[in-house]
Every structure is written in structure tokens, then in C-alpha cells.
C-alpha positions, 0 to 999 in steps of 0.5 A: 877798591878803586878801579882801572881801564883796560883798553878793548878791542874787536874781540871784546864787542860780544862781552861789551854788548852783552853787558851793555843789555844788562846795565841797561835793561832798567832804563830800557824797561822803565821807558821802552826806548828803544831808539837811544837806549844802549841796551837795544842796541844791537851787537853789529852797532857795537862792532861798527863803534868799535871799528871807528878810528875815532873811537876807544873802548876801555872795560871798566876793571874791579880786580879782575872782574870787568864790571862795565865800559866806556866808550871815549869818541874823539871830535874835532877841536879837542872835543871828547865824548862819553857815550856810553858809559855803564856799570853793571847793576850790581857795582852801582852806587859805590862811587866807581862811576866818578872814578871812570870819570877822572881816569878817563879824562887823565888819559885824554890830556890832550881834550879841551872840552868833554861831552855827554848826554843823559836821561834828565829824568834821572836825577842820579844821573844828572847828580852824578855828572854835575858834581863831575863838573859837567853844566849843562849846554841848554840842549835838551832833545824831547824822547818822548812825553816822559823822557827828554836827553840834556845835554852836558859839557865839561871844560878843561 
């Protein structure tokens, strides 16, 4: 089954928050970050992204079940940014994720370059964004002794 993007609004920030915790919940207890991981994220840092002009948010659709989100940050120069994307637990590993991916740069042709980052120690995650065509930009930012962020680029 494939899946679709249906553009949210404010009113969808309590359910984006809600399962934002539940896709994150693993990360969060595998590396108790609670600075950068979305799922410690609290429900007004949802509602501030949401309200930015520069910001979209589309749930993540299987059917007629929202299954996860992405948020679409549009930069300067054409530049996009993925941050966050997430499907709930019990959808992963069926391919949904690369299928967000290319709907979603389908819907931006106007960007030159995609941005996003992940955790490097997660070699699903990396895997998942290079065979996207995401390279890495050499960036890597130390969380702490056993979590580092590297940072992806995608040019079209």
C-alpha cells in the first residue's frame, strides 16, 4: 500500500505531538537525550514550529490512518529541510519512509538542495537516507560520548 501526505494544521499539533513521543520514545530511552530528540519535545515547541511561515507539516497517511509526520522547513536559496520525519513503530521497516521521501520532494520542486540530519549511530537511519541519495556534508555535531548527529545533503 503506498502512502499520501495530507497537509496539517494548528489543530493537528496535539496528535503530531502525541505521536512524535511514540516514535521517539525508543531513541530517547536508548540515549536519554533530551536536548535534541523530537520526543522530548514539548507540545508549545510543536505549536511554535507549526506557526512558522516557513514551516509545513504533512501527517504521514496509510489509508485512512495517519501513521507519522514530516516537517518540510523552507530556507534560503532553495534550500529544504526534513526535520522531523517520523513513523510510528509499528509501520517501520515497510518502506513507508522512502516513499515520504520522494512525495515529498515532488511537492517542493521548486528546492535545489535537501537538508537533514540523523543520529550516526543508528546505521538503519544513515542507510535509509543514502540509498535516498542523501551524502553526507562532513558536519557531525558530538550529543554526547556515545551519540554524535551527521549531517546529510541532497542536491537536485
Amino acid at each position: 500500500m503506498r502512502v499520501q501526505l495530507l497537509k496539517a494544521d494548528t489543530d493537528d499539533c496535539c496528535q503530531i505531538h502525541q505521536m512524535q513521543i511514540k516514535a521517539f520514545a525508543y531513541l530517547l530511552d536508548k540515549y536519554h537525550d533530551c536536548t535534541t530528540n523530537p520526543g522530548a519535545e514539548p507540545l508549545e515547541r510543536v505549536i511554535q514550529k507549526m506557526e512558522q511561515t516557513c514551516t509545513d507539516y504533512y501527517f504521514i497517511r496509510l489509508g485512512r490512518e495517519n501513521i507519522g509526520a514530516i516537517r518540510i522547513v523552507r530556507l534560503h536559496n532553495g534550500a529544504h529541510r526534513i526535520s522531523p520525519m517520523f513513523i510510528l513503530p509499528e509501520f517501520q521497516g515497510e518502506g513507508y519512509a522512502q516513499q515520504v521521501i520522494k512525495n515529498i520532494e515532488s511537492l517542493y520542486p521548486d528546492a535545489c538542495r535537501w537538508e537533514l540530519d540523523t543520529i550516526k549511530q543508528e546505521p538503519k537511519l544513515c542507510y535509509l537516507y543514502e540509498k535516498m541519495g542523501y551524502v553526507t556534508t562532513g558536519k557531525e555535531e558530538n550529543i554526547q560520548p556515545d551519540m554524535t548527529i551527521i549531517f546529510y545533503e541532497k542536491l537536485v
